[in-house]
N, C-alpha and C positions, 0 to 999 in steps of 0.2 A: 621465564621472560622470553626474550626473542628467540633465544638457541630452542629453546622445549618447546616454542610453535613453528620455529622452521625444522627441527626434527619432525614433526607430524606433517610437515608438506612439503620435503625434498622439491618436490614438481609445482612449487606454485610460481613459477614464472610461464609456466602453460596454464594458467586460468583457472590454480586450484588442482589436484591429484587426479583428476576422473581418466583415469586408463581403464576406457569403459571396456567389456568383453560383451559378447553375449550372451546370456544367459537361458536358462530351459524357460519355456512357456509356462507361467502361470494362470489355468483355468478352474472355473470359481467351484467343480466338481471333478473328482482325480481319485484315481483312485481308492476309489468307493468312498470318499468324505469331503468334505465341503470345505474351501482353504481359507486361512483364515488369514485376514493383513491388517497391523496394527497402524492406526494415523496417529502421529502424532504431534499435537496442535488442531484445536476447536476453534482459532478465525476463520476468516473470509475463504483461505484456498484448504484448511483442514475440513471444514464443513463441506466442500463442495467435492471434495476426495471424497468423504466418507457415501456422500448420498450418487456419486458415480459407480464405485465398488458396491454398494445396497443393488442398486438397480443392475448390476451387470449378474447379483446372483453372489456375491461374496459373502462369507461372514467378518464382520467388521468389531473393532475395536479401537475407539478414540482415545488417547491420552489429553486429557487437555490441565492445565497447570491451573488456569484463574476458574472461580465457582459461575454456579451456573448463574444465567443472567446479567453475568460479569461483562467488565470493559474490555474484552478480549483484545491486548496489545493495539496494532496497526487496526484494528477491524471497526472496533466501533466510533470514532468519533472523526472517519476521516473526511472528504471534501465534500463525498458522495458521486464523483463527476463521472459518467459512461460514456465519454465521448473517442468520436470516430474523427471528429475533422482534422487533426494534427496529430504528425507522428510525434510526439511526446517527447519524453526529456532524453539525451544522452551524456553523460558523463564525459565520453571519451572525445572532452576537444583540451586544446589550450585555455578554450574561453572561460572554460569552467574552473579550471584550474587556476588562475587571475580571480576568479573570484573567489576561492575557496580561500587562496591569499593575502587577498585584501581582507578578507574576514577574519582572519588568523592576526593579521597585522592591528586591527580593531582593537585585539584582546588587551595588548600590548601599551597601546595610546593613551596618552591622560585627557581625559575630554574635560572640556573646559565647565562651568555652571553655567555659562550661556549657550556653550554648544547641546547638553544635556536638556535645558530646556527648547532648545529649539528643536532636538527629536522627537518632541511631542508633537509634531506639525509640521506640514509642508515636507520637503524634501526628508526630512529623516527618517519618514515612514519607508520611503527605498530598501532600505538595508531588509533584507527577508533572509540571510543565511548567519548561522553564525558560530561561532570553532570554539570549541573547548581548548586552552591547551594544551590540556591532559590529553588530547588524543595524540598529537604529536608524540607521544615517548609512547603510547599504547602498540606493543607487538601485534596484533591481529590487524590495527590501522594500518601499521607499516607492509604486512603483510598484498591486506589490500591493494594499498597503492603500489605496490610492486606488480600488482597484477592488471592494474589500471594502466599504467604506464608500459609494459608489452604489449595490452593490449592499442594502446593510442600510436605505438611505432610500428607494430608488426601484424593487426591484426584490422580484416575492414571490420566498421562499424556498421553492426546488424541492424539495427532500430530503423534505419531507411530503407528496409530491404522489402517492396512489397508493404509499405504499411496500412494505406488504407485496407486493402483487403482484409488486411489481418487483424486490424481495430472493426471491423464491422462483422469479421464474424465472431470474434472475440463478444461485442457486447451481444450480437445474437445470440448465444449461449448460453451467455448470464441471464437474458429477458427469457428463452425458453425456458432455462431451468424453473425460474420462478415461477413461472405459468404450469407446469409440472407439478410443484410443492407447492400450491396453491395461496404462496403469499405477496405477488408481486403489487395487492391491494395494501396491505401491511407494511410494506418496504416502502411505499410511496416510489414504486419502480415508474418512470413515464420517459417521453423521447419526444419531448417539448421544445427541443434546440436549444443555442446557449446565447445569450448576452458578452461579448467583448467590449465590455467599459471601459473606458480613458478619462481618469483624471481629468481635470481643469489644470491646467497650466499653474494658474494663480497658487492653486492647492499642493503643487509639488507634482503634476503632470510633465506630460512631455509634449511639446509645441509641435503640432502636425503642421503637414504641410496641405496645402488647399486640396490638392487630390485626397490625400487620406482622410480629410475631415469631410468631404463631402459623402463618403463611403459608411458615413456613422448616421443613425437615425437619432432624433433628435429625446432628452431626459426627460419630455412628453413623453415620448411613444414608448421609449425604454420603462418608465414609470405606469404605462398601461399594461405592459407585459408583466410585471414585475413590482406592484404596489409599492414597496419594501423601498424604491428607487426613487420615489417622492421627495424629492429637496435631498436629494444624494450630489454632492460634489465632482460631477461628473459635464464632462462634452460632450459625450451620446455613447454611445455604444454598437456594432456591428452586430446584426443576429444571423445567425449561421445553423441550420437545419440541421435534423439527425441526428444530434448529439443524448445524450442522456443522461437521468441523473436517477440515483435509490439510495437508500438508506440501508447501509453497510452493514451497520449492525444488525437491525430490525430483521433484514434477510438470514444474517446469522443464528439467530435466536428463534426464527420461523422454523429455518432448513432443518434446526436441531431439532426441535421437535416432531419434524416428519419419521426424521433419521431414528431418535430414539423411541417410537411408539414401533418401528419393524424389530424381530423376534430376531432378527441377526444382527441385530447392533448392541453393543456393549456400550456406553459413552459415559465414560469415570470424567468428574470433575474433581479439582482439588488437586491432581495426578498428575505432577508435573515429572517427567523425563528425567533421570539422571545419569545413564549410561546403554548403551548399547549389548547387547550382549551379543559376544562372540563363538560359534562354534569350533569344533573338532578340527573342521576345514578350512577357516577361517572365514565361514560364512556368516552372518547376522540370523539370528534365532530368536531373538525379540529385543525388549527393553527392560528396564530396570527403574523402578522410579523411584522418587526423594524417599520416600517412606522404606524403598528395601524391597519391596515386594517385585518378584518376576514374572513379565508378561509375554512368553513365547508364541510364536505365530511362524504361519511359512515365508510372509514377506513384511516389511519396516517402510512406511511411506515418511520421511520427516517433510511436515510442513510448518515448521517450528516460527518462520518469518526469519531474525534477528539469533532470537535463541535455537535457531538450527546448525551454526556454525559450532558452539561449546559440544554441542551431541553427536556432532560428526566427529569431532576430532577423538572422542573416544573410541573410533573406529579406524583413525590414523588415517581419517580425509579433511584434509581443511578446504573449503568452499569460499571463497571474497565474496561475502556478503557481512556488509555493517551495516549498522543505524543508522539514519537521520532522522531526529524528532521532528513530528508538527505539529500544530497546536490547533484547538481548535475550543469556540463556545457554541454551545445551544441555547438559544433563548425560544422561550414561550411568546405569543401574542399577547399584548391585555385583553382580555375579556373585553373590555368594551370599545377595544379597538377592532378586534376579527372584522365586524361587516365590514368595517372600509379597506383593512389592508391584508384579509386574506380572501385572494381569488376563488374564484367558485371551479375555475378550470385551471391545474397546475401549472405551475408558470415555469418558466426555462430557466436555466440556472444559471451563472454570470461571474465572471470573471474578471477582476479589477485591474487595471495596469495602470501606472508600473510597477505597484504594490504587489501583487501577489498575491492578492483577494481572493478566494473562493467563495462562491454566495451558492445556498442550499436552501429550497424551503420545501418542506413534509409537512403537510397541513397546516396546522396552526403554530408549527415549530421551525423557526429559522437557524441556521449553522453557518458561523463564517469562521473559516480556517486559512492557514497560513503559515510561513516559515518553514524553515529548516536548519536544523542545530545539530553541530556534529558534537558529542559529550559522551566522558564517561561514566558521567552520574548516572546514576538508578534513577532518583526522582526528576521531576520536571522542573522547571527553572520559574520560579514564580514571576519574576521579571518580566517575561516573556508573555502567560498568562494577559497581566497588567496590560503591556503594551498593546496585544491583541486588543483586548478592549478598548484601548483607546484610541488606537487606530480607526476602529467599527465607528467610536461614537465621532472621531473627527471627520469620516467620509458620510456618516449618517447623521449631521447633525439633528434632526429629526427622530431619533431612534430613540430615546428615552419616551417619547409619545404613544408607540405604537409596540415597543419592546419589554415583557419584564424583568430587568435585568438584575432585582430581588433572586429570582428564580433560576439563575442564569448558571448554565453546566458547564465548569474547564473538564476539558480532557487533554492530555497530553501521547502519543503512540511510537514507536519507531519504526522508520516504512524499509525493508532490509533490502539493505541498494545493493547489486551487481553493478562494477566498474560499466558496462555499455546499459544499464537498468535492466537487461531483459533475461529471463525466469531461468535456473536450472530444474531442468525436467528430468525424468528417466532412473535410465539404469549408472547404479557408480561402480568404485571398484571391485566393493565387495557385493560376492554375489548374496542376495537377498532382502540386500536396501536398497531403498530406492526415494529419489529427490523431488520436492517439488515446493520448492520456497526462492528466495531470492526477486519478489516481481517487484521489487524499487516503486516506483509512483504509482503502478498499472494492477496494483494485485486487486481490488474491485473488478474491476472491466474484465482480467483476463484469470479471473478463479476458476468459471467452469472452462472453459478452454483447456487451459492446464491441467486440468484434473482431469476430461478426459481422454487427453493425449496421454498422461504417466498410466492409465491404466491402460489402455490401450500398447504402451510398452509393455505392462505387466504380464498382458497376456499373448502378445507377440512372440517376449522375449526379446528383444530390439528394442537400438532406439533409433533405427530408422523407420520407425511407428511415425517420429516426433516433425520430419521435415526440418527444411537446414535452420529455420528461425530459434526454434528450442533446443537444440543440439548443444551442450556444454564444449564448450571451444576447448579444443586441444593443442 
């Protein structure tokens, strides 16, 4: 319970145990043989590790847990969104905290048959978070928030620090990589800009004021850009340049394939992580996985997302990174709807407010996601599912037209949040392992970024490789 995870992190009121040192340079030829470093985790920032370390001359070895072609966790079914305009979410206010409670206090409420059906519409689409209350007695939660909460009294909030720069080299690295690995056609990778939608008022919007409604272009024009937005429920929307949008997964399942056709990469599916293995010095020697069998190497990258905290702690580092699920559907076009409603030039991707909308479209395939559910279940919450859908069909009333929702893909993921959302990179305690999980909303956008800053420690030796943004707060 609580005593056996705050035994494995005496130090998490500093941000988690990372009493980093430095460590010897690891270079990908030594010694007369070629070094080998085990990834483990085949999402979005394990793929992008493995195909940094290929290229830098390493021999590589992926652990990944789910099969091939699989919904890899956080990876495949999330928003899609590469955007630069806004420094993104952080954790670390009150504000969030007020909501996190308000949603706790939901669990709790007996809603009335009138109020229940009035969620179906207008204002009860609002609600986008929502609390287990099983998390509340969960020790690693508690954990977290202990680390959320030094961080919000004692520690600045990084996420403002420099952010445009850092979202625009961020996604340039993702777009080069792809261009690289020759799938950014495959991903539906493009930098179309975005759509910021606003409800109608009447629908459960929020009433602008004359200056901010003048700033919206008009559910014409929105609807030119974006077919999909034809009798969408909407007062216009703001279009804002530069932003970007690819298909998570698609990229994922590309990268693999590049990765596993080179003669130095090993990449086991099915091979899920179950322990760490520790040496004579108390250094990291490889892994261990479910089935028993051990996988030794000269360095341990965990890029686990969610399940990187269970794996660390066998190594006696506990890391504040937890879940928050999101959900999300994909739907197909109808066949004899494409010529009208899907563009010939990809269309920017769009944002629904107040709601929490994400709108995706890859060719003939549209994705709207949304939510966030803190829980201790395994599975996903089929409620949640439903709603999503209903939400889609009450802003699109039009969408059964042009949607086949016969066809139509739930996927559920957990996005593994750091109390301020931004990534642990580098080097940790122990010498030989090494982090790079924890990217909360932004592990798309900032996968190759990260991957090649942690290698870049790896062969450093440092993680003043990493600059103060990725730096694990001490």
């Amino acid at each position: 319970g609580l005593l056996a995870a705050s035994a494995s992190s005496a130090a998490f009121f500093q941000y988690g145990n990372f009493h980093v040192a430095d460590a010897r340079p690891l270079h990908p030829n030594c010694e007369g043989r070629r070094r080998k470093v085990i990834v483990v985790g085949g999402g979005i920032v394990g793929t992008c590790t493995a195909y940094i370390l290929l290229e830098r001359g390493f021999q590589v070895k992926v652990l990944e847990a789910g099969p091939r072609d699989g919904m890899q966790a956080a990876s495949a079914g999330n928003g899609g969104t590469l955007g630069v305009s806004s420094a993104g979410h952080s954790l670390a206010s009150w504000t969030n905290l007020q909501k996190i409670a308000d949603a706790v206090k939901q669990q709790w409420k007996t809603v009335s048959s009138e109020e229940k059906q009035r969620q179906g519409a207008d204002d009860g689409h609002r609600k986008s978070v929502f609390v287990d209350k099983g998390v509340l007695l969960d020790p690693d939660f508690i954990l977290w928030g202990l680390c959320w909460l030094k961080l919000l009294l004692f520690n600045k909030d990084r996420s403002h620090d420099g952010w445009k720069e850092r979202n625009i080299t961020a996604q340039q690295n993702i777009f080069e990589m792809a261009e690289r690995a020759g799938c950014s056609a495959n991903a539906h990778m493009t930098k179309n800009g975005r759509l910021s939608a606003e409800v109608l008022p009447a629908f459960g919007g929020n009433v602008l004021s004359t200056a901010e409604a003048s700033k919206l272009i008009s559910p014409q024009e929105c609807a030119a850009l974006l077919p999909a937005l034809d009798g969408a429920r909407i007062a216009g929307a703001r279009y804002i340049e530069g932003d970007g949008v690819g298909d998570c997964g698609a990229f994922c399942r590309e990268v693999a394939k590049v990765c596993e056709k080179n003669q130095s990469c090993d990449w086991l599916y099915n091979c899920g992580a179950e322990r760490l293995l520790i040496g004579s010095s108390g250094e990291v020697v490889g892994v261990a996985d479910e089935q028993g069998q051990e996988h030794r190497a000269d360095a341990v990258i965990v890029c686990g997302g969610v399940g990187s905290r269970a794996l660390m702690k066998t190594a006696g580092i506990f890391i504040p990174v937890y879940g928050m699920r999101g959900y999300s559907v994909t739907l197909p076009f109808r066949a004899d709807a494409r010529r009208q409603w899907v563009p010939r030039k990809a269309p920017p991707h769009c944002i629904v407010s107040p709601f929490s909308l994400y709108i995706a479209q890859y060719g003939d395939r549209i994705r709207f996601s949304s939510y966030g559910e803190l829980t201790v279940r395994r599975e996903g919450t089929p409620e949640l599912h439903a709603r999503l859908d209903a939400l889609v069909k009450f802003l699109f009333p039009r969408s059964e037209e042009f949607l086949d929702w016969d066809a139509a893909e739930h996927w559920h993921g957990d996005r593994p949040l750091t109390p301020d959302c931004q990534p642990l990179v580098g080097l940790t305690a122990r010498r030989g392992l090494y982090i790079n999980a924890g990217h909360s909303f932004n592990g798309w956008r900032e996968s190759a970024i990260s991957a090649k800053l942690c290698v870049d420690v790896i062969e450093a030796g440092t993680n003043h490789a990493l600059g103060p943004i990725y730096q694990p707060l001490v």
